[in-house]
N, C-alpha and C positions, 0 to 999 in steps of 0.2 A: 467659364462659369460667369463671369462678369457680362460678354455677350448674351448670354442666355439670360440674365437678369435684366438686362436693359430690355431685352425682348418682350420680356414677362410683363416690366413695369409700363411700357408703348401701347404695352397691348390695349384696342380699346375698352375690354372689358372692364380694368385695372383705374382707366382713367374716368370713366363713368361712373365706377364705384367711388372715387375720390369726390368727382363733382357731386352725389349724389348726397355724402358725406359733409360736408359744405356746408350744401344746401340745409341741409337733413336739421343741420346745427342751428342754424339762421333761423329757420322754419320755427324751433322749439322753443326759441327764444321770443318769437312774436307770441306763438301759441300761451305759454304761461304768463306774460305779460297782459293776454285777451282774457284768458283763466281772472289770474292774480288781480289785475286793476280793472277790471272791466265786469268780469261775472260775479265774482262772485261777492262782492259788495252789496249788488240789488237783490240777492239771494239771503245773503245777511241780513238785509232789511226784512225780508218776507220771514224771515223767520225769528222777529222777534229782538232787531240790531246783532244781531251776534255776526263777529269778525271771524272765520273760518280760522284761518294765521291764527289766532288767539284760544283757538279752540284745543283742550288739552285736558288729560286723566292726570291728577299726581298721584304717583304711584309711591314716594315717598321725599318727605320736605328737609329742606335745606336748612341753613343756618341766614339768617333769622328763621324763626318758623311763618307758614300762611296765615294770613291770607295774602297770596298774590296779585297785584293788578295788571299783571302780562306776564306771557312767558319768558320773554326774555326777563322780567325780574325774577322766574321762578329758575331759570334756567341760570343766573347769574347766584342765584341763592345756591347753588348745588342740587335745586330738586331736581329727583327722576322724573320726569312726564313720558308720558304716550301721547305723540302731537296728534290729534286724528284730524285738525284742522289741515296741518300741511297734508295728509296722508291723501284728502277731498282733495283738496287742489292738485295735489300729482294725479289724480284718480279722473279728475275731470280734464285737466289738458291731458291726459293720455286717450279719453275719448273724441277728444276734439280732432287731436291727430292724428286719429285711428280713422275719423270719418272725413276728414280732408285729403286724408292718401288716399280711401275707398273713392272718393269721386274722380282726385285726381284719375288714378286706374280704371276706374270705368269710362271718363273720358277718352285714354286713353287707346283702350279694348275696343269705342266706339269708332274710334276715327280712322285705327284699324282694320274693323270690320269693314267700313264704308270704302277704305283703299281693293280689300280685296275684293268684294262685290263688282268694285268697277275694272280691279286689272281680269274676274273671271269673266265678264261681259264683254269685255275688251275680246279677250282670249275666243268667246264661242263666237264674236262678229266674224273675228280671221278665219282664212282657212287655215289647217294643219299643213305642216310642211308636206305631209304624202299625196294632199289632196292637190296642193300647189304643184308638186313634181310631176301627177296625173296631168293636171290642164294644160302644163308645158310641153310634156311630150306629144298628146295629142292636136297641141298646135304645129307643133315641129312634124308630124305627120301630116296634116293637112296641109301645110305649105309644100311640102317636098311631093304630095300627090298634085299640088296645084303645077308645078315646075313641070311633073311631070304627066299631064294631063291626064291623069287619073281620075273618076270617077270615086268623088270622097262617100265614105261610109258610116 
């Protein structure tokens, strides 16, 4: 059993799902960082200075009571909130990294394509191996009429 596990784990499916996993991590961490400090700040501007992060429903207030000037003061008060700010920012790096895998893949689908285009071109220059076993014997006929003064046909 433990053979058969190491086998499993070798395999390179197993280890490309690891690297991909990694990566995957790494990747999401720039992603909300591009989200987080980067978008949606200028966005916040455009509409009016409002901080996304700060953005939130109270659904019912804490001790002191409201008005809050952040969530984390409403959040530290005991209120319930609905963040729909963080909900934006999950909602936008998930489309970010929805359309940066999309390209990744389709670069990759391209590069693809372009290999087999060239190994099928490759392929119809060659002859087939029957057509090569033809011309061989044929030649091995014509030498063996030449030996033997044969009148080639």
């Amino acid at each position: 059993m433990i053979a058969e596990f190491r086998k499993f784990i070798l395999r390179g499916n197993v280890v490309d799902l690891a690297v991909g996993i990694i990566i995957g991590a790494a990747f999401t961490a720039i992603v909300t960082s591009l989200v987080t400090d980067v978008l949606t700040p200028p966005l916040g501007l455009l509409m009016g200075g409002i901080n996304f992060s700060e953005t939130y429903i109270l659904l019912q207030p804490g001790d002191p009571a409201p008005p809050y000037n952040s969530l984390a003061a409403a959040t530290e008060a005991g209120a319930v909130t609905i963040n729909i700010g963080n909900f934006l920012n999950a909602v936008i790096t998930f489309l970010i990294t929805a359309l940066a895998v999309f390209l990744m893949v389709k670069a990759i689908n391209t590069m693809q394509d372009r290999f087999t285009k060239k190994k099928e071109e490759e392929a119809v220059a060659a002859p087939s191996t029957d057509e090569q076993l033809v011309a061989a014997i044929n030649r091995l006929n014509e030498n063996l009429d030449r030996q033997q003064n044969r009148p080639i046909t």
